[in-house]
NUTOR-723591 format. One record per residue (C-alpha): x, y, z; residue in one letter. Coordinates in pm, whole numbers, plus 50000, padded with zeros to 5 digits. Example, Ala and Ser with C-alpha at 12.3 -4.5 7.8 and 13.67 -1.06 7.14 Angstrom:
BEGIN
512304955050780A/513674989450714S/
//
This chain:
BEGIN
467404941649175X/467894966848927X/468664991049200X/472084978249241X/473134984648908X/472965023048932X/475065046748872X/475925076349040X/476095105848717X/479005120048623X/477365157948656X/476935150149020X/480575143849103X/481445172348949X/479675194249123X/480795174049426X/484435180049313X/483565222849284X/481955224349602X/484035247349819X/482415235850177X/483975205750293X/487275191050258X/490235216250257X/492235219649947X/495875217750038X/497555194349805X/500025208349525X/501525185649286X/504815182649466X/503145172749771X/500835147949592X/504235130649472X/505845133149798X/502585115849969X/502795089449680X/506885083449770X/506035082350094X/503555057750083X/505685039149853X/509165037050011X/508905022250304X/507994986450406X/507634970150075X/511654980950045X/513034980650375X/510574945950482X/509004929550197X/512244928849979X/514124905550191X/510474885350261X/510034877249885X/513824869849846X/513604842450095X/510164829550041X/509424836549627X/512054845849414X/515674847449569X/517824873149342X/514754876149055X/512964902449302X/513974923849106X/512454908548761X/509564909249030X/510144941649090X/510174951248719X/506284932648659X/504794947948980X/506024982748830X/505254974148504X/501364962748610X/501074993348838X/501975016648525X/499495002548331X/497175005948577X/498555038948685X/497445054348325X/494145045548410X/494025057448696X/495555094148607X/492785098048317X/490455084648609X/491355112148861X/492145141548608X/488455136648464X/486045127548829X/488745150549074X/486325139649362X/487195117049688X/487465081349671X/489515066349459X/488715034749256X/485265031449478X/484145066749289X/484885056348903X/483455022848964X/480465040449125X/480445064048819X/480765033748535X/479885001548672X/477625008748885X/476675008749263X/476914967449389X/480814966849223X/481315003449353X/480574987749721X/482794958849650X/485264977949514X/485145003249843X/485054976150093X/488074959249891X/489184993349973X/489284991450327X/490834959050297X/493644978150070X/494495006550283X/493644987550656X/495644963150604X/498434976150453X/498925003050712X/498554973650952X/501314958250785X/503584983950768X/503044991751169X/504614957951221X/507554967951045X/507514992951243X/507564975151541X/510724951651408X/512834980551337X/512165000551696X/513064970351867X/516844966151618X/516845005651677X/516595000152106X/519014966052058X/522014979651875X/521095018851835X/520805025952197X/522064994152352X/519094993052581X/517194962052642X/514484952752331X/510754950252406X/509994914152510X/508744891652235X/505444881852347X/504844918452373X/506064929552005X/504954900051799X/501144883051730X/499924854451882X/499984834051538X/504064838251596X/506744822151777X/510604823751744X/513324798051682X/514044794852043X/510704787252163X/508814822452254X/505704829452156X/503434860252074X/500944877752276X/500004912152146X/502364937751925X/502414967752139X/504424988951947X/502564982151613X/499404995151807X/501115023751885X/502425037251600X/498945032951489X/497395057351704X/499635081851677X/499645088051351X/495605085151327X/495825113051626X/497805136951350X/495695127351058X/493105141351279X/494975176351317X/494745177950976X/496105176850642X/498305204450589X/500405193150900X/500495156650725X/501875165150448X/504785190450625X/505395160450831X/505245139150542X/507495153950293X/510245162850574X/510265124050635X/510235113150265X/513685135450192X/515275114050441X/514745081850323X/514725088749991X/518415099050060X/518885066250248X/517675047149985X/520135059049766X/522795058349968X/522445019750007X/522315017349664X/525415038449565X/527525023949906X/526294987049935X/527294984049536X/530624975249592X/529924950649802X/527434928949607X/528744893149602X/528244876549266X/528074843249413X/524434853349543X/523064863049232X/523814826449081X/521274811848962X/519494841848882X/516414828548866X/516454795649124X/514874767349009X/511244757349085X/510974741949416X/508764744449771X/509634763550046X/507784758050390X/508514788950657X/509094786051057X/505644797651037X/504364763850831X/503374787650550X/504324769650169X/505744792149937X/506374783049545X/509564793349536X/511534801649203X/510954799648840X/507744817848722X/505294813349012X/507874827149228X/509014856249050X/504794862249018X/504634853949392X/506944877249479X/505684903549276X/502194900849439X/504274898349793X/505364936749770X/502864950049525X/500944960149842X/503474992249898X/503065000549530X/499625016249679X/501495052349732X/499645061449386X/496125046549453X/496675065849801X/497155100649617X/493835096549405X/492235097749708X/492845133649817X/491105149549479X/488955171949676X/492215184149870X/494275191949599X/494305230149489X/493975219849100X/493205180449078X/492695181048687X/496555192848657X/498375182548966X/496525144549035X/498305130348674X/501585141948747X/501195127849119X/499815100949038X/502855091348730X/505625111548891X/505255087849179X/505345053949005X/508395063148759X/510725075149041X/509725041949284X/510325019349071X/513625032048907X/514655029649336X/512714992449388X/514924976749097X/517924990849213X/518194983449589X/516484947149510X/519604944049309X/521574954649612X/520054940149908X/519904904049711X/523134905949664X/524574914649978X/522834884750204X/522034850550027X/518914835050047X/519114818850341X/520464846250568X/516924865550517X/514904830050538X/517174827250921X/518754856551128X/517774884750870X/514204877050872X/513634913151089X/514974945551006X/516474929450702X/518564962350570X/520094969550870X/521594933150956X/522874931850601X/524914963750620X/525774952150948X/526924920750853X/528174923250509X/529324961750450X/532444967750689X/532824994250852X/529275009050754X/528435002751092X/526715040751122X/524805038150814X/522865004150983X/522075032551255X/521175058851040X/518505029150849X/517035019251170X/516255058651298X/515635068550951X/513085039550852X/511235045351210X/509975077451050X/509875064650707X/507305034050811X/505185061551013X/505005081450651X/503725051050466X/501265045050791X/500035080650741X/499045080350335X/497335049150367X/495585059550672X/494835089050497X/493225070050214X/491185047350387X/489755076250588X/489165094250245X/486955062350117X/484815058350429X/483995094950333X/483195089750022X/481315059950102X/479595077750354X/478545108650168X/476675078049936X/474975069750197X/476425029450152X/478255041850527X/476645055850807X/476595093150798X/478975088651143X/482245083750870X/481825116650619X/481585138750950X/484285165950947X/485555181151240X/484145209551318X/487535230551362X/490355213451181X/487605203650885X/488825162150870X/486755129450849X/487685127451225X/485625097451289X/486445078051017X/489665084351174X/488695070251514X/487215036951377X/489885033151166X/492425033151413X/490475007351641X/490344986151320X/494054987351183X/495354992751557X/493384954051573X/495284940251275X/498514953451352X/498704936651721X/497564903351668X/497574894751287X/501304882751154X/502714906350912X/503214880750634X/499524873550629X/498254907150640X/500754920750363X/499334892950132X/495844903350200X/496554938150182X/498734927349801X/495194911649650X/492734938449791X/495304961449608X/495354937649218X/491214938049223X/491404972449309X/493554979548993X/491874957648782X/488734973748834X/490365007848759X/491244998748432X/487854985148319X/486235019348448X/488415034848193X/487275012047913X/483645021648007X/483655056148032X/485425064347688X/482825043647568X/480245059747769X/481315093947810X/483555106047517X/482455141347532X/483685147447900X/486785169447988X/489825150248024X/493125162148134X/495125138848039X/494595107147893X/495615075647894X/497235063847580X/496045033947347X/492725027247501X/491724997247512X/495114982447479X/496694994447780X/494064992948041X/493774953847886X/497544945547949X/497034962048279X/494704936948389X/496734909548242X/499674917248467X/497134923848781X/495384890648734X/498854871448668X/500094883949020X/496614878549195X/497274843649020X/500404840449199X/499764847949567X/498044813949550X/494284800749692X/495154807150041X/494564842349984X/491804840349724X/490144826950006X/490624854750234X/489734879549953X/486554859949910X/485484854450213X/486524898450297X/483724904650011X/481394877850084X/481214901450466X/481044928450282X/477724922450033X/476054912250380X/476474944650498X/475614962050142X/472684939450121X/471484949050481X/472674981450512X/474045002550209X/471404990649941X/468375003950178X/470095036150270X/471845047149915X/471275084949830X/470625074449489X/467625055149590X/
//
């Protein structure tokens, strides 16, 4: 049993990280931030605000706000110092390979998958709310029934029920089709997108100001009480569990950073450019998350996003509460259509990047780390990833997979921060970068906040986390263990 404590040396990865055969290195540090924004603003803004105001928190999303960003800094030092000293593919699955050895490393990667899977699935459904407000009262043209855009787990208030989300699939396969075109035309794409609704973002924020009614922001933090969905879902909502509820609920789009880690081996000078990605990222999102939570919360109340505002949230509440903004409800819908594909495209990205990794261990099948043979991607990885995701996003309801996707995304952190801890102690002699400040204190407090907002997405979803690993050591145990290079 000894065998699955092994760790893959630090010398290795290095030499991984200086290969020059493989993955192309395209990334600057500008584009690594504008990967990280994109994968950042999109659906935990535009969709998962106005979810955790009606189900968690009410007008407190944006204390919520404040400890997600908050946890994901302190984890985001620790991962900078991570990335800046093993630039190699990978992510979290690669330092806890490196530090803690190969059974967490596994369980770390297949949390992974969950991660990035997930959360693109989650953000495809999004996508599918917002095409069918942009065909409704963009184009005036008939929306795409509802038992063809939602899951078979929903059903609406008059009756209608769910069959597959067409559109959600979709989106999926398009943007897996790109990713397999290759990098450099990603991130063009990419950053062209994230200038637009970064400039949407703010103009919400600098328009829908004036018309913040103070009556919604009383109480500022609602008392705790229960709160059971259409869905029959219970939410703790208010007070401290639901401020850490909702924190957990958009954590998951917080992943933008975790999402540039993984393209080391793509970026032209990782040690440099992956901190400032990786940092830049974080302390411009959350400056924006605060700010439009303080908006949107207090445009609608409470009840208006638990009833008619559910779907494309933003766009009813400039439509309904910002006269005469009529266009800029337009501009959200077409604007946010791209945005959501962005955010679909870096986690994509990064789960492809993992199965590489993975892959190139030898805990995958050798099928995931090969690169096509003319535009030089993981194209397969790409394939089965879209089959996977496209699966989630068409029959799984976005509330559940954005909470699985949130706790896939805590652990993931959490085990970040430990790696950190380890490898000072380990490794003090190897090159760093840049590191992270008041080690042990900080990677400590950053697994404080994780765990408090694991802690507050409840046992429904520890239970989906545990049963996600407990498939995944069967497969390690029947698969990976017997086939590691390191054996």
């Amino acid at each position: 049993m000894a065998s699955i404590w092994r760790k893959r040396p630090i010398r290795s990865l290095l030499e991984e990280a200086g290969e020059s055969k493989g993955l192309k290195r395209t990334f600057t540090a500008w584009s690594l931030i504008a990967l990280g924004i994109g994968a950042v603003i999109g659906s935990g803004l535009f969709v998962s605000t106005a979810t955790a105001i009606a189900d968690d928190a009410g007008p407190s999303v944006t204390i919520a706000f404040f400890v997600a960003a908050l946890g994901c800094a302190l984890s985001g030092f620790s991962y900078a110092e991570l990335a800046s000293a093993i630039p190699v593919s990978g992510s979290a699955y690669t330092y806890t390979y490196a530090t803690m050895g190969e059974l967490l490393a596994w369980i770390i990667g297949w949390d992974l998958i969950l991660e990035y899977a997930v959360g693109a699935a989650t953000v495809a459904i999004s996508w599918s709310q917002y095409l069918n407000n942009l065909l409704a009262n963009v184009l005036h043209l008939p929306p795409i029934p509802y038992a063809l855009s939602h899951s078979p787990f929903q059903h609406a208030t008059t009756g209608e029920h769910g069959l597959i989300n067409l559109p959600a699939l979709a989106i999926i396969v398009l943007v897996s089709l790109l990713l397999i075109k290759g990098t450099r035309e990603s991130a063009l794409v990419n950053g062209v997108i994230v200038i637009i609704k970064v400039s949407i973002v703010i103009l919400i924020i600098a328009l829908g100001w004036g018309f913040i009614d103070p009556g919604n922001h009383v109480p500022y933090i609602p008392p705790a009480s229960d709160y059971t969905d259409e869905q029959g879902f219970t939410h703790s909502f208010g007070g401290i569990n639901g401020i850490l509820a909702a924190a957990g609920t958009v954590f998951f789009a917080f992943i933008g950073f975790d999402a540039v880690s993984t393209t080391a081996q793509e970026t032209i000078n990782p040690k440099r450019d992956m901190p400032i990605g990786i940092l830049g990222t974080l302390a411009f999102c959350a400056v924006l998350y605060i700010l439009f939570g303080h908006v949107l919360s207090g445009l609608g109340s409470v009840n208006d996003f638990r009833t008619s505002g559910k779907e494309a949230s933003v766009a009813f509440a400039i439509q309904r509460y910002m006269p005469g903004y009529a266009w800029l409800a337009q501009l959200v819908t077409v604007a946010l259509l791209a945005g959501f594909s962005s955010v679909i495209l870096a986690m994509l990205m990064g789960q492809s990047r993992v199965f590489y990794a993975m892959s190139k261990d030898g805990l995958l099948p050798e099928y995931f780390s090969a690169l096509h043979p003319r535009f030089h991607t993981p194209y397969k990885a790409n394939i089965v990833i879209m089959i996977l995701v496209g699966l989630f996003a068409a029959f799984v309801p976005g509330t559940v997979v954005g909470h699985m996707s949130s706790i896939g995304t805590l652990f993931a952190f959490i085990l970040a921060s430990i790696s950190v801890i380890i490898l000072r102690k380990r490794e003090p002699g190897l090159e760093r970068q840049f590191k992270a400040p008041w080690v042990p204190f900080i990677p400590v407090l950053g697994i404080a906040f994780c765990g408090a907002m694991i802690y507050g997405l409840g046992w429904a979803n520890w239970l989906r986390l545990l049963a996600w690993l407990i498939i995944g050591s069967i497969i390690y145990f029947s698969y990976g263990r017997k086939n590691s290079k390191l054996r």
